[in-house]
Each structure stands twice: as structure tokens, then as C-alpha cells.
N, CA, C and O atoms as a printed pandas DataFrame, in Angstrom:
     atom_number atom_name residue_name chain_id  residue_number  x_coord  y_coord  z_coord
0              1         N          UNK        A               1  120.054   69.096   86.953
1              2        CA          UNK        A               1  119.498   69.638   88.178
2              3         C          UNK        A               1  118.897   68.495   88.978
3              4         O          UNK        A               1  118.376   67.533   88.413
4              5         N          UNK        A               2  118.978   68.616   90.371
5              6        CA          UNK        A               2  118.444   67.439   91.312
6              7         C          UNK        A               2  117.489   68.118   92.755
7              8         O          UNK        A               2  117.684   68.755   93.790
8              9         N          UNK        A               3  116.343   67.455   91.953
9             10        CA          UNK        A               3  115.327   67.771   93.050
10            11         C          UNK        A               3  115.609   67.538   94.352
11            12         O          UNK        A               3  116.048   66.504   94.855
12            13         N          UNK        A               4  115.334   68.552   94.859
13            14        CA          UNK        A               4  115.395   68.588   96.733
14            15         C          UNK        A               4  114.294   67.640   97.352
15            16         O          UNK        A               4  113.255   67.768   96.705
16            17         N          UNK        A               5  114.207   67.025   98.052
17            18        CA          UNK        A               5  113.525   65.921   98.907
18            19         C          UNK        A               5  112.144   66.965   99.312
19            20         O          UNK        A               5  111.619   66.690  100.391
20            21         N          UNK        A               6  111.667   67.873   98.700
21            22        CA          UNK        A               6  110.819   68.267   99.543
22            23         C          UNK        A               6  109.139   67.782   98.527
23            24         O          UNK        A               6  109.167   67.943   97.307
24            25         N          UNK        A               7  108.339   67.441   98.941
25            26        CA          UNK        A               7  107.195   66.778   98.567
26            27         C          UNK        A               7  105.845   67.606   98.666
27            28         O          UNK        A               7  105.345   67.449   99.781
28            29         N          UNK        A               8  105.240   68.283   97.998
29            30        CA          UNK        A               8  103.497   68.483   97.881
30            31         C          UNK        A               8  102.594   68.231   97.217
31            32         O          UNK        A               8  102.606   68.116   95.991
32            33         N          UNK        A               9  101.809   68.127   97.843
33            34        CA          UNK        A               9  100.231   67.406   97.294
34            35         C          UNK        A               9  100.127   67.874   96.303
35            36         O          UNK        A               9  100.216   69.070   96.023
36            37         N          UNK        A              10   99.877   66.797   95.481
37            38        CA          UNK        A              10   98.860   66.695   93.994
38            39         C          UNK        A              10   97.731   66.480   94.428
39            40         O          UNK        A              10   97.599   65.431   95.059
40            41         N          UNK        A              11   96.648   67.274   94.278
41            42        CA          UNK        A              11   95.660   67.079   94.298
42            43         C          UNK        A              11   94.291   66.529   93.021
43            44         O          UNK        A              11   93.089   66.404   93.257
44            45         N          UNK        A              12   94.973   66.308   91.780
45            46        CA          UNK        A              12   94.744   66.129   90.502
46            47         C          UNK        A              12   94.940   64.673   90.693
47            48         O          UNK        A              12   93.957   63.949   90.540
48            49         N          UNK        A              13   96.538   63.944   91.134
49            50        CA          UNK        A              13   96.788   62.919   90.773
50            51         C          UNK        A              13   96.357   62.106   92.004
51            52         O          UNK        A              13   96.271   60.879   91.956
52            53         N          UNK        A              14   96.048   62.935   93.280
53            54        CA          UNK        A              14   95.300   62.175   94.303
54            55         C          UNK        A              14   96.962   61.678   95.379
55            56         O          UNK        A              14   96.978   60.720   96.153
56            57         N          UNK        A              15   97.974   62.463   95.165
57            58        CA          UNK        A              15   99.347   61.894   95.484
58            59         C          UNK        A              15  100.253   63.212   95.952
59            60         O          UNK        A              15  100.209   64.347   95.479
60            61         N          UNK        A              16  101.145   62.669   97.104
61            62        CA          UNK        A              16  102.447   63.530   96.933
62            63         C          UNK        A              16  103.256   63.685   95.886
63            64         O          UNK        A              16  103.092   62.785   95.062
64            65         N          UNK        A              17  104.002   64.409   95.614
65            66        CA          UNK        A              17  105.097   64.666   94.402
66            67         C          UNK        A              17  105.844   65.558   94.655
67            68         O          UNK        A              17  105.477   66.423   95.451
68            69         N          UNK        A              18  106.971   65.611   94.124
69            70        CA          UNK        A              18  107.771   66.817   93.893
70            71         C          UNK        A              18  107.910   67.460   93.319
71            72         O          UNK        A              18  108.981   68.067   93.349
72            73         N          UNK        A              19  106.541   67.898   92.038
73            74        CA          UNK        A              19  106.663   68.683   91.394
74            75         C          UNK        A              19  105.059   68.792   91.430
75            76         O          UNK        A              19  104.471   67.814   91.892
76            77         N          UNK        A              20  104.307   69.867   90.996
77            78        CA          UNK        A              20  102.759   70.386   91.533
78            79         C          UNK        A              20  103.019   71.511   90.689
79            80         O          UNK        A              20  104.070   72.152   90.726
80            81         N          UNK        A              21  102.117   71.732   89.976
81            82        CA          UNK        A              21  101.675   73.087   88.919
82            83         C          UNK        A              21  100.186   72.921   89.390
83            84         O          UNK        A              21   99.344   72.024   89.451
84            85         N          UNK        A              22  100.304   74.259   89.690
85            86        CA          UNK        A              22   98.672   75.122   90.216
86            87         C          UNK        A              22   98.234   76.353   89.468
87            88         O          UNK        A              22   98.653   77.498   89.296
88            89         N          UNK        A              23   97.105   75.544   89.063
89            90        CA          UNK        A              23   96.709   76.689   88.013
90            91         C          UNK        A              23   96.419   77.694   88.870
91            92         O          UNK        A              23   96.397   77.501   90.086
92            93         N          UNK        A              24   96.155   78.925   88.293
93            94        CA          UNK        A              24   95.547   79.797   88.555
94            95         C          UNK        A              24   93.969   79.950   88.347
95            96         O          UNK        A              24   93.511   79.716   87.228
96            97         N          UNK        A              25   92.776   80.499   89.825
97            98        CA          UNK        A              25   91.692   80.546   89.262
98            99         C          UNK        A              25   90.992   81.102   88.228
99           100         O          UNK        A              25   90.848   82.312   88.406
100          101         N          UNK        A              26   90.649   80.821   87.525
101          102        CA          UNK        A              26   90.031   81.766   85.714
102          103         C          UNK        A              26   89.483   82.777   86.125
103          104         O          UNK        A              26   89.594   83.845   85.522
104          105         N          UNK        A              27   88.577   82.608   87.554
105          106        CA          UNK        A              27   87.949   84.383   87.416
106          107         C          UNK        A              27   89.105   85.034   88.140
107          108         O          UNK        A              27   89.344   86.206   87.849
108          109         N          UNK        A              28   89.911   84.384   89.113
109          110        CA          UNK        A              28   90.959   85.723   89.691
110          111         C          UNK        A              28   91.846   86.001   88.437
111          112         O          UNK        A              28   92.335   87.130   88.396
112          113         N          UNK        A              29   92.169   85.039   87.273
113          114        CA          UNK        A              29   92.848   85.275   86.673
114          115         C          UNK        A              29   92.412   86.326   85.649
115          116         O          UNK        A              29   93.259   87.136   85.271
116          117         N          UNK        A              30   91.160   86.385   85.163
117          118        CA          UNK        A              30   90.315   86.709   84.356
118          119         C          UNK        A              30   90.463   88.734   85.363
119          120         O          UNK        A              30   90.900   89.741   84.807
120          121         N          UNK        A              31   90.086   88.678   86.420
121          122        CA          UNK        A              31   89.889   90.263   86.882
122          123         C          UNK        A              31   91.521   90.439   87.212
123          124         O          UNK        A              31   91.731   91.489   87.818
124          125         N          UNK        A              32   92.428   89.842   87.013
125          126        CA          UNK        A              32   93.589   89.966   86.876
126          127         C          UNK        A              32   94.370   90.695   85.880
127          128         O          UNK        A              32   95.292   91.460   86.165
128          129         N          UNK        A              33   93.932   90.405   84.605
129          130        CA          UNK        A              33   93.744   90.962   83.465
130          131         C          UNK        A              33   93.081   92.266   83.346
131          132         O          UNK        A              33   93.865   93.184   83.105
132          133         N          UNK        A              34   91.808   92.602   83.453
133          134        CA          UNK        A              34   91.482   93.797   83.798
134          135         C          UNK        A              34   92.064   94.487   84.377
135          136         O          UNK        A              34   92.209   95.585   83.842
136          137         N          UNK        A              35   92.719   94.295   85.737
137          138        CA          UNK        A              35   93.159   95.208   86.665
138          139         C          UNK        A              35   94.615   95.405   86.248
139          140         O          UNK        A              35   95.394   96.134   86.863
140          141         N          UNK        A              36   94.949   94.642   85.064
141          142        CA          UNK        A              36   96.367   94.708   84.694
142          143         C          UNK        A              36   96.417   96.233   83.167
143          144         O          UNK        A              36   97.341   96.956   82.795
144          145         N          UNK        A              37   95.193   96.137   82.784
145          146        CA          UNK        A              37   94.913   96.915   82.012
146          147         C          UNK        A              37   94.802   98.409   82.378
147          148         O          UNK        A              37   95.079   99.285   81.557
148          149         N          UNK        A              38   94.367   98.689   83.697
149          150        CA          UNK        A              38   94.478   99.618   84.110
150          151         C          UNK        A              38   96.207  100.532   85.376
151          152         O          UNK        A              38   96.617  101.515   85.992
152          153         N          UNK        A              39   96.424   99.351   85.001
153          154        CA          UNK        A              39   97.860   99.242   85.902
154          155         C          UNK        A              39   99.044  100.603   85.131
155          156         O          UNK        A              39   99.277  100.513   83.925
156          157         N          UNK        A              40   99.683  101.756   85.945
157          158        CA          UNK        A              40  100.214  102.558   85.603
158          159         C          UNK        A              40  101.492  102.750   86.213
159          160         O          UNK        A              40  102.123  103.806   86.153
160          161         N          UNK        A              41  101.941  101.495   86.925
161          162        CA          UNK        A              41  103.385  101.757   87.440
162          163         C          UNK        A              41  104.357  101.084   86.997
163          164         O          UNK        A              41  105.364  100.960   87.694
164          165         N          UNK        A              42  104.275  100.545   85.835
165          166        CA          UNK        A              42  104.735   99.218   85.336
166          167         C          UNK        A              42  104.091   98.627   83.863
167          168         O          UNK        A              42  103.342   99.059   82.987
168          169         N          UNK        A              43  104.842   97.387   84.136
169          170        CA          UNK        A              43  104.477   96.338   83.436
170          171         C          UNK        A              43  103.534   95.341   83.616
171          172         O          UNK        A              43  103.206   96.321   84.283
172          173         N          UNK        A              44  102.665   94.317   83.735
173          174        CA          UNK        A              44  102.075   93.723   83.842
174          175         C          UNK        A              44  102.390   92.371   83.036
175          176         O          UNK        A              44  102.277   92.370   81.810
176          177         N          UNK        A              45  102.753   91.313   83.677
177          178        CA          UNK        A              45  102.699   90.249   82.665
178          179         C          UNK        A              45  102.526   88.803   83.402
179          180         O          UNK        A              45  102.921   88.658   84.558
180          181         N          UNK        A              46  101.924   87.757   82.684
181          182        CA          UNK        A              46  101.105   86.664   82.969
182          183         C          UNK        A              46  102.469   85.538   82.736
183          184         O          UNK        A              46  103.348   85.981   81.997
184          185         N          UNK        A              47  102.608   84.683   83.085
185          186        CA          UNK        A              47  103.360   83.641   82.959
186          187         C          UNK        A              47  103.710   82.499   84.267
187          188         O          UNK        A              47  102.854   82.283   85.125
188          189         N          UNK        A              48  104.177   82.262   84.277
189          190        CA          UNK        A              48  104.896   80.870   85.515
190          191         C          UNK        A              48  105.956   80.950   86.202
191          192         O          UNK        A              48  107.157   81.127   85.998
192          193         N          UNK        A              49  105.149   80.753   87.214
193          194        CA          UNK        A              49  106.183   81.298   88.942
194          195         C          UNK        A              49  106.594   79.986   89.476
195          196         O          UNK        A              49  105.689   79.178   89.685
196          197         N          UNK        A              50  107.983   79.591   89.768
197          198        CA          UNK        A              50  108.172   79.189   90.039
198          199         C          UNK        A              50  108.414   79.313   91.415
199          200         O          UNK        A              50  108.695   80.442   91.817
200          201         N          UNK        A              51  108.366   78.426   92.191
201          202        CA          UNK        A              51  108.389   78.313   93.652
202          203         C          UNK        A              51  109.039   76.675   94.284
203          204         O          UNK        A              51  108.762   75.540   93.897
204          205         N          UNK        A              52  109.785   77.037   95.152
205          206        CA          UNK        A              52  110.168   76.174   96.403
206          207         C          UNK        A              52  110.659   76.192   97.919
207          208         O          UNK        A              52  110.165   77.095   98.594
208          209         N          UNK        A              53  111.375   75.507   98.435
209          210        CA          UNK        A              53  111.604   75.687  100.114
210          211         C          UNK        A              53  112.862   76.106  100.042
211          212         O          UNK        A              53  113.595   76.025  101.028
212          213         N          UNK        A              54  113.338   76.673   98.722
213          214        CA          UNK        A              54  115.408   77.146   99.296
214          215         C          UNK        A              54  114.977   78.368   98.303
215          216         O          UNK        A              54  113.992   78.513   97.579
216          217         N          UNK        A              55  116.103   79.179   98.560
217          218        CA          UNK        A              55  116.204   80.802   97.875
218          219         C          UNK        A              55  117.113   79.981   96.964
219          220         O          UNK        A              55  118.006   79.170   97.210
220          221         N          UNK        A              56  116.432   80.604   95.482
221          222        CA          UNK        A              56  117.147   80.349   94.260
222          223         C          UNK        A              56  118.078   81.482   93.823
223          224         O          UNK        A              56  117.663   82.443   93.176
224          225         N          UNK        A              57  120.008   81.258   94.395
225          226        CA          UNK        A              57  120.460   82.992   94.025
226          227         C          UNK        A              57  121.161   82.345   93.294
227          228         O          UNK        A              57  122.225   82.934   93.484
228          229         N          UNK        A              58  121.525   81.084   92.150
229          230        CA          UNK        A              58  122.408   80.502   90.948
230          231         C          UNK        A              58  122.084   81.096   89.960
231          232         O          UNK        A              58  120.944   80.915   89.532
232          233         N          UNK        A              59  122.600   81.613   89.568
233          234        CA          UNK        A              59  122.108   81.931   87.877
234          235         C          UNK        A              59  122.049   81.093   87.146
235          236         O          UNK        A              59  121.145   81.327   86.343
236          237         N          UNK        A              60  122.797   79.694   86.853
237          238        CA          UNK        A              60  122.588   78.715   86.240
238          239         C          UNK        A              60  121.308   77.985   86.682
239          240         O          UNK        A              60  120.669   77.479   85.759
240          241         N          UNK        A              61  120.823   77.838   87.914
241          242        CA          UNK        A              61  119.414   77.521   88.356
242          243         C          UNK        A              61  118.397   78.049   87.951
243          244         O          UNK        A              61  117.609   77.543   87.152
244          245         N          UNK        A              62  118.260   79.723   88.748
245          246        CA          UNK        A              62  117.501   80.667   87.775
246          247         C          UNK        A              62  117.124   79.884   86.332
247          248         O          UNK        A              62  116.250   79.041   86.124
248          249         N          UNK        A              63  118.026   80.427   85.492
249          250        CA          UNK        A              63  118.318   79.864   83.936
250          251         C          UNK        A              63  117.357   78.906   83.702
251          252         O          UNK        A              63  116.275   79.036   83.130
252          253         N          UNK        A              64  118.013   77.631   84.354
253          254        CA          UNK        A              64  116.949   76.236   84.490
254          255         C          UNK        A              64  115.702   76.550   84.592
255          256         O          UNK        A              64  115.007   76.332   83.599
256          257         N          UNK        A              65  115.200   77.017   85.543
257          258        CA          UNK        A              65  114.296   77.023   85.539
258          259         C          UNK        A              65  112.739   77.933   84.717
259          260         O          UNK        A              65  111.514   77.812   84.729
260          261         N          UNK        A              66  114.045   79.054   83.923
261          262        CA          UNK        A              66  112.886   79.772   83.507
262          263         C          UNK        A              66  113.011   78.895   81.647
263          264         O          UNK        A              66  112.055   78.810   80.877
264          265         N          UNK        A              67  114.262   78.436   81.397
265          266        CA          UNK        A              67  114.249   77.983   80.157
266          267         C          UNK        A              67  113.440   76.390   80.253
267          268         O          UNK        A              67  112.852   76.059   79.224
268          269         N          UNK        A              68  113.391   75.364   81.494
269          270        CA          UNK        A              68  112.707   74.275   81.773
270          271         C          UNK        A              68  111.006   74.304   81.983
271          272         O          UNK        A              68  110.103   73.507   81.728
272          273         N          UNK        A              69  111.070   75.521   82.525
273          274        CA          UNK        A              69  109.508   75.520   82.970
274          275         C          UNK        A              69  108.626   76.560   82.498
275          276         O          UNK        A              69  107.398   76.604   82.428
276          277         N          UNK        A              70  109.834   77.669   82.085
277          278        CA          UNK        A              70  109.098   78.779   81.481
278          279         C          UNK        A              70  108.741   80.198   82.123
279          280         O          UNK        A              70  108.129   81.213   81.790
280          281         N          UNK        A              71  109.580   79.639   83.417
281          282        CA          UNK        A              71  109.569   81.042   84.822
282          283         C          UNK        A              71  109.559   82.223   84.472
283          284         O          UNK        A              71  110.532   82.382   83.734
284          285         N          UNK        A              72  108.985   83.179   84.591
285          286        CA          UNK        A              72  109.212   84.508   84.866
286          287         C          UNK        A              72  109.482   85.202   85.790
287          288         O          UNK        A              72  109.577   86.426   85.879
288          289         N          UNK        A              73  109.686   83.948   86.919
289          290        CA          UNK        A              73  109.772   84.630   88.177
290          291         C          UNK        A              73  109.792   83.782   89.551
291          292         O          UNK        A              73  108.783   83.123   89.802
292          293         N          UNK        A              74  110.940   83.754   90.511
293          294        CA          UNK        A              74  110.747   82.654   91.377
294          295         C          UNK        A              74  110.669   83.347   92.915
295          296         O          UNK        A              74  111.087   84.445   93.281
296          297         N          UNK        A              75  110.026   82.365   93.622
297          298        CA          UNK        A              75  109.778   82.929   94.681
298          299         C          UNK        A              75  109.330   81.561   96.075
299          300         O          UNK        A              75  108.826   80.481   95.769
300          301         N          UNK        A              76  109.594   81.884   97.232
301          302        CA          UNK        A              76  109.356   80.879   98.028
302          303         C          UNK        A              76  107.625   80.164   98.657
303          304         O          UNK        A              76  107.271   79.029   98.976
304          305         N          UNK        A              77  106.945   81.438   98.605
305          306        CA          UNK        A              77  105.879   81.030   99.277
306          307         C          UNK        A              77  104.168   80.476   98.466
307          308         O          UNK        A              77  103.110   80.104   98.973
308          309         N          UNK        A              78  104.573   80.651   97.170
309          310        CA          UNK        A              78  103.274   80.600   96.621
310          311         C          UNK        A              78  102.772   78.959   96.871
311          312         O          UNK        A              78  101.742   78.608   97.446
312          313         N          UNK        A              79  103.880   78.027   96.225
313          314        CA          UNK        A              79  103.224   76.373   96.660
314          315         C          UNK        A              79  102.101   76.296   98.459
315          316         O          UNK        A              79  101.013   75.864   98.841
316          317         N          UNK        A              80  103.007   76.850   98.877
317          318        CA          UNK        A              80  102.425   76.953  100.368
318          319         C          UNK        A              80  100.546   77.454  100.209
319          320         O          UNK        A              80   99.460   76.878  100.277
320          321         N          UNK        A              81  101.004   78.711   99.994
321          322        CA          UNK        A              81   99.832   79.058   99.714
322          323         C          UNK        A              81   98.543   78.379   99.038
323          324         O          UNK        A              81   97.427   78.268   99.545
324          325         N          UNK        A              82   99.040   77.880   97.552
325          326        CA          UNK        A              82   98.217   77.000   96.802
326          327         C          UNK        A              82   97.968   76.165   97.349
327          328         O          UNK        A              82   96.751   76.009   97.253
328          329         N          UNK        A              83   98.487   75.286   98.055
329          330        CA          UNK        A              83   98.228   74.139   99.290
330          331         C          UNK        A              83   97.413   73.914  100.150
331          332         O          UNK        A              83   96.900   72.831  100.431
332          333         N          UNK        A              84   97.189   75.267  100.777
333          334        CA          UNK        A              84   95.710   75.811  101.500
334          335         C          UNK        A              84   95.211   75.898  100.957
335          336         O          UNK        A              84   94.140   75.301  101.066
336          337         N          UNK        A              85   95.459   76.720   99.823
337          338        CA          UNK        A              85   93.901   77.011   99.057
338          339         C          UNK        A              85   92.969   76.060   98.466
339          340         O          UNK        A              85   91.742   75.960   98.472
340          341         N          UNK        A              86   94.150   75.234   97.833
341          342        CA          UNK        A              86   93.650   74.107   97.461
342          343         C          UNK        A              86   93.065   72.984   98.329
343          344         O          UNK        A              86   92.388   72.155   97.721
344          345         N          UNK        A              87   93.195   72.844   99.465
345          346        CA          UNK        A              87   92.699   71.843  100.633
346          347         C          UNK        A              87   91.075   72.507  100.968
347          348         O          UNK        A              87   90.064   71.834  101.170
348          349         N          UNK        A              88   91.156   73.712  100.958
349          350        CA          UNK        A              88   90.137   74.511  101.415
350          351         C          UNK        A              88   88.812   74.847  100.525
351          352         O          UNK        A              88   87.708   75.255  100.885
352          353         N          UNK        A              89   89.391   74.484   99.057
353          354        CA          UNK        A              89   88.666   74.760   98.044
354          355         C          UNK        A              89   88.381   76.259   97.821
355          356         O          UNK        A              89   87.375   76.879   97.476
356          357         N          UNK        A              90   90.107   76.740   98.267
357          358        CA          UNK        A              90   89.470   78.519   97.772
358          359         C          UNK        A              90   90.603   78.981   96.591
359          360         O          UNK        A              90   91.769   78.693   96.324
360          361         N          UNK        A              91   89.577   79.850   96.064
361          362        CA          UNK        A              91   90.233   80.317   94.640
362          363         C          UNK        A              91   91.651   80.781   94.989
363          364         O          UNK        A              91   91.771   81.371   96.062
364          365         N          UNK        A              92   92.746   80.596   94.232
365          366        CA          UNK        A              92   94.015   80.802   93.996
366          367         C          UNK        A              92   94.866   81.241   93.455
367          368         O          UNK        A              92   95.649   80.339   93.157
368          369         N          UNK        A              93   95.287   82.443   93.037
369          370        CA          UNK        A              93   96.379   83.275   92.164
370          371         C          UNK        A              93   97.524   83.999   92.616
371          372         O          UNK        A              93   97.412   85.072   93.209
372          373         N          UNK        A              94   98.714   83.414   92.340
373          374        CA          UNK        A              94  100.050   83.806   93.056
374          375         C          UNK        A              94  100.003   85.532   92.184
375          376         O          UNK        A              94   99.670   85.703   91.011
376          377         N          UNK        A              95  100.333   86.362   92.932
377          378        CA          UNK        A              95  100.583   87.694   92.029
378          379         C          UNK        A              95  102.170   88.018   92.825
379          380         O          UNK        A              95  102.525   88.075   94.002
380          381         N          UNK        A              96  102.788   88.165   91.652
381          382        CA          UNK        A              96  104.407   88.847   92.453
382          383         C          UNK        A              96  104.532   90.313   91.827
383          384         O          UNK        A              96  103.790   90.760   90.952
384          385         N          UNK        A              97  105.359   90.831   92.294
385          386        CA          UNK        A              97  105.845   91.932   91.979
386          387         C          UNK        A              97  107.803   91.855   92.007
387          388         O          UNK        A              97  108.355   91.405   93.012
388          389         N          UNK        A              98  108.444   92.233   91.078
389          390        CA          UNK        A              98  109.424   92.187   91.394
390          391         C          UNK        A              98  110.420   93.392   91.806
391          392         O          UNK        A              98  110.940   94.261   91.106
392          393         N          UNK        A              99  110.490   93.167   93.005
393          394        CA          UNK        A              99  111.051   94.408   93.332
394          395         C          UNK        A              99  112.427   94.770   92.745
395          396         O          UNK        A              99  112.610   95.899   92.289
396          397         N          UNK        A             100  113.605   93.642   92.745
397          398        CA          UNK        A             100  114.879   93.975   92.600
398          399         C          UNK        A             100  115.199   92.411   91.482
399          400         O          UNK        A             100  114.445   91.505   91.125
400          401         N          UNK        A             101  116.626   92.687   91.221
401          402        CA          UNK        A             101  117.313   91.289   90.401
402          403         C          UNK        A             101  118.589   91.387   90.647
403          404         O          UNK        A             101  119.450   91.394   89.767
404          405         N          UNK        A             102  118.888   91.500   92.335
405          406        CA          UNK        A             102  120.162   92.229   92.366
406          407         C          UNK        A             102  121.191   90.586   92.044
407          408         O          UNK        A             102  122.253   90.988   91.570
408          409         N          UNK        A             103  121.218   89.592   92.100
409          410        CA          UNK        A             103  121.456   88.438   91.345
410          411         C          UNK        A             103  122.090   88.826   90.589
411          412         O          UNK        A             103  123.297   89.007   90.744
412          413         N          UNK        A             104  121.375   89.095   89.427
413          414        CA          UNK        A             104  121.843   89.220   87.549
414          415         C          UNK        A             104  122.325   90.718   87.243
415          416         O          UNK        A             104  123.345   90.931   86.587
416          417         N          UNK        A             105  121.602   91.639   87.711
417          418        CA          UNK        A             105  121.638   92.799   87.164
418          419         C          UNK        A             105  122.273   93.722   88.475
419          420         O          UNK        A             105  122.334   94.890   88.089
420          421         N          UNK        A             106  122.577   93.646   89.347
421          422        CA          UNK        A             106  122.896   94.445   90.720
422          423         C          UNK        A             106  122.081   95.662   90.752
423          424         O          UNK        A             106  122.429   96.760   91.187
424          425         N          UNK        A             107  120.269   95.135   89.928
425          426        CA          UNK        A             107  119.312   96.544   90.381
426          427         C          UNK        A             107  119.284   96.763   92.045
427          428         O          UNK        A             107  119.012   95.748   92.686
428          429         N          UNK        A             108  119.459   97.603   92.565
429          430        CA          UNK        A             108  118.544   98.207   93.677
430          431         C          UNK        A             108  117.404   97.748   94.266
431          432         O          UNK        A             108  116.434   97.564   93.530
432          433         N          UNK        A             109  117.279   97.454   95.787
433          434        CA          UNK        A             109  115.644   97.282   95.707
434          435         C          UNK        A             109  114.801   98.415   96.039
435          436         O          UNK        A             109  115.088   99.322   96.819
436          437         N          UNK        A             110  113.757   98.278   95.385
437          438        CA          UNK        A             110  113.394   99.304   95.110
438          439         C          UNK        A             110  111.907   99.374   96.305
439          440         O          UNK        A             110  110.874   98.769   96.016
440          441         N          UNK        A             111  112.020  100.115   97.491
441          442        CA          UNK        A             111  110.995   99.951   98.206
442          443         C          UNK        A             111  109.946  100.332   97.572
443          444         O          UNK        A             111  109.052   99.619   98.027
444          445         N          UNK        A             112  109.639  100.810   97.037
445          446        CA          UNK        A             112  108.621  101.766   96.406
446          447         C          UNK        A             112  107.426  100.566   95.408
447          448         O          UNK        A             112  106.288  100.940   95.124
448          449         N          UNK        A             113  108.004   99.042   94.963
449          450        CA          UNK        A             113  107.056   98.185   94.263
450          451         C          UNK        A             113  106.238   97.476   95.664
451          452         O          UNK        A             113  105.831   96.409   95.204
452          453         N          UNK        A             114  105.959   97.515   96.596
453          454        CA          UNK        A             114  105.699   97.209   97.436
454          455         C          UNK        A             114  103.640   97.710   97.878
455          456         O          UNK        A             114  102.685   97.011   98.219
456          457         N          UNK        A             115  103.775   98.995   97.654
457          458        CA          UNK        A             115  102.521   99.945   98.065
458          459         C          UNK        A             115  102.239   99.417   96.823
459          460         O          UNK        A             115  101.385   98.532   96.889
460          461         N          UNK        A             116  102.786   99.718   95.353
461          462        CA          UNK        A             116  102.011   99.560   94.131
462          463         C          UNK        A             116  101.524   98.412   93.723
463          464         O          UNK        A             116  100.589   98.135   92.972
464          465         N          UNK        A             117  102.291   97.770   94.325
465          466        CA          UNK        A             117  101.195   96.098   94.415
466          467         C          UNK        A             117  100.465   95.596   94.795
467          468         O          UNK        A             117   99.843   94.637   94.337
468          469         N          UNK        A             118  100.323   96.398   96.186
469          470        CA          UNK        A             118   99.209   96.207   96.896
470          471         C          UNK        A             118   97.692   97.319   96.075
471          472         O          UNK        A             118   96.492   97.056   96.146
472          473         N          UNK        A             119   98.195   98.235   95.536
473          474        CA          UNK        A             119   97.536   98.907   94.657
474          475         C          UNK        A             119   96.354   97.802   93.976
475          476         O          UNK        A             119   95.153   97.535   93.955
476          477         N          UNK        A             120   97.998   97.308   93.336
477          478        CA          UNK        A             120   97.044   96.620   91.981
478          479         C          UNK        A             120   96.514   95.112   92.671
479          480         O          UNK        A             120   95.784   94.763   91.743
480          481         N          UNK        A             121   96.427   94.233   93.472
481          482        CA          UNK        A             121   96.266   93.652   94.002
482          483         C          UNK        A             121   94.560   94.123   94.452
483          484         O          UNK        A             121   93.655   93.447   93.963
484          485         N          UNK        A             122   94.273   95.069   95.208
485          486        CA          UNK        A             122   93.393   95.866   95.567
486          487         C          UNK        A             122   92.124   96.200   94.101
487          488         O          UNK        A             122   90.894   96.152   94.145
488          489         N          UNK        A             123   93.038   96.525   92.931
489          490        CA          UNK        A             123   92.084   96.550   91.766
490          491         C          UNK        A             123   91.639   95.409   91.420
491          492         O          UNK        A             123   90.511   95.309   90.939
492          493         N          UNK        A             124   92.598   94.140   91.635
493          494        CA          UNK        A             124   92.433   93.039   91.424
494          495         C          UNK        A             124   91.258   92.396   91.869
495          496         O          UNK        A             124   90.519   91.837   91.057
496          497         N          UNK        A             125   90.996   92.421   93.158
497          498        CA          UNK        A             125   90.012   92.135   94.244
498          499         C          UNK        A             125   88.926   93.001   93.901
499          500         O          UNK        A             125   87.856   92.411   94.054
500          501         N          UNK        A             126   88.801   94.127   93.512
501          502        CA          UNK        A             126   87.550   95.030   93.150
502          503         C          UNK        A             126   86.761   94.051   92.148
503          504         O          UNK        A             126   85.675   93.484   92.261
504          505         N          UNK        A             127   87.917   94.074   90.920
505          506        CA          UNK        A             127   87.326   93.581   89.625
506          507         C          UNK        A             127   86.593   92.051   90.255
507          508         O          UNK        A             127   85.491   91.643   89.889
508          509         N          UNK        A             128   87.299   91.497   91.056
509          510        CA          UNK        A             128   86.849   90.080   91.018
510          511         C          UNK        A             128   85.309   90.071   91.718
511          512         O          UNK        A             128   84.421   89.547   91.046
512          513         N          UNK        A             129   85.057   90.470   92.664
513          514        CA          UNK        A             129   83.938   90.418   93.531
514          515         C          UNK        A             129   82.999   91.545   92.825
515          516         O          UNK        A             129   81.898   91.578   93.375
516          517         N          UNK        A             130   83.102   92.290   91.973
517          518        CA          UNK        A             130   82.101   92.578   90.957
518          519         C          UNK        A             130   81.248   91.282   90.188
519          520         O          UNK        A             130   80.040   91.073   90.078
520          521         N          UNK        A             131   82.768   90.316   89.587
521          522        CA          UNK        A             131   82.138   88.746   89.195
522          523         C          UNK        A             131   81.172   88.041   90.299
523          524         O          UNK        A             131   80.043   87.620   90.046
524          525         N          UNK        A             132   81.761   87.990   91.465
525          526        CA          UNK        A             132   81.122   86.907   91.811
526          527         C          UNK        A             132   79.394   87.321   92.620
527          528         O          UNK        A             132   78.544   86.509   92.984
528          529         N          UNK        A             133   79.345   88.754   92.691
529          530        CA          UNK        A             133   78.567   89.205   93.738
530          531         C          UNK        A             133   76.866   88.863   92.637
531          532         O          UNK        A             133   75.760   89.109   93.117
């Protein structure tokens, strides 16, 4: 596999790079968990999102990346996000929902994961600002 020319801040190593792992914040991650416990439309599960600037529809890429990095899940906008957050010094947790895998499996998308994420997203945010208040 050959990295695309595209470059974001390390903020750890004090440098650009082309590769950046952003943790997640412990307390969003932490009321993340909670709110995952109470979660009734689904599944809930914790792992590593991969993200970049092109739509990943290879299955051999896919592949790469969840057997290289450990993905559960890829998506375009979270680096972005972490980027601000991280410049800004504000807490940070990519949450996805997956609506479809029409890729691999030709599921359906399913409008309906959309409201329920914002659901749990919403519990998410309850639990957290209970912490910090």
C-alpha cells in the first residue's frame, strides 16, 4: 500500500506526518462506555477508525487497513476534526455509526442508524457533563 501525499499534524512529535493516531479523550471515552451500556438499537463497540482524504471502496484496502491498523471502521472526516480539536485543546472522540457495507455485503442503507446515533451520542454528552460539572 502507498501513502497518499496528504500530511497532518502531530502534535506529540511537534511535526507534520502522514500518519497521526488520536487518542480518544478518557472522560468522553469513559461516558462513552456508559452510554454504550445503556444503548438498545444495536451493538456498541470500541476500537480504531480509520480515516483519510479519499473514499476507501477496495476491499483489498479496506482489508489493509483493518488487518494493519486494526480498523473497525473507516471514514473521511474524523482526522479533520481531531485537528481542531486538538489545536484548540478540546476534548475529542470520533463516534461512527455504521449505517450500510454495501462494498462487501450489498447491505442496504439503512436510514433509520442516523436518529439512533444521535440518540446515543446525546446519552453520551449527558453522561459526560455529569463528569465534568
Amino acid at each position: 500500500m502507498k501513502q497518499l501525499g496528504v500530511f497532518a499534524w502531530d502534535k506529540g512529535r511537534g511535526e507534520f506526518t502522514q500518519e497521526v493516531y488520536h487518542e480518544g479523550d478518557p472522560a468522553l471515552l469513559d461516558a462513552a462506555r456508559r452510554a454504550a451500556a445503556r444503548y438498545e438499537h444495536g451493538k456498541v463497540v470500541e476500537g480504531t477508525i480509520t480515516t483519510c482524504d479519499s473514499w476507501n471502496c477496495e476491499v483489498d484496502r479496506i482489508a489493509f487497513l483493518h488487518e494493519f491498523y486494526g480498523s473497525l471502521a473507516e471514514e473521511m472526516e474524523g482526522d479533520a476534526v481531531a485537528q481542531v480539536c486538538q489545536s484548540f485543546d478540546v476534548p475529542f472522540l470520533d463516534v461512527r455509526i455504521i449505517s450500510n457495507s454495501i462494498l462487501l455485503n450489498q447491505d442496504p442503507w439503512d436510514l433509520g442508524t442516523g436518529p439512533v446515533c444521535q440518540e446515543y451520542v446525546l446519552s453520551l454528552l449527558r453522561a459526560y457533563w455529569q463528569d465534568v460539572r
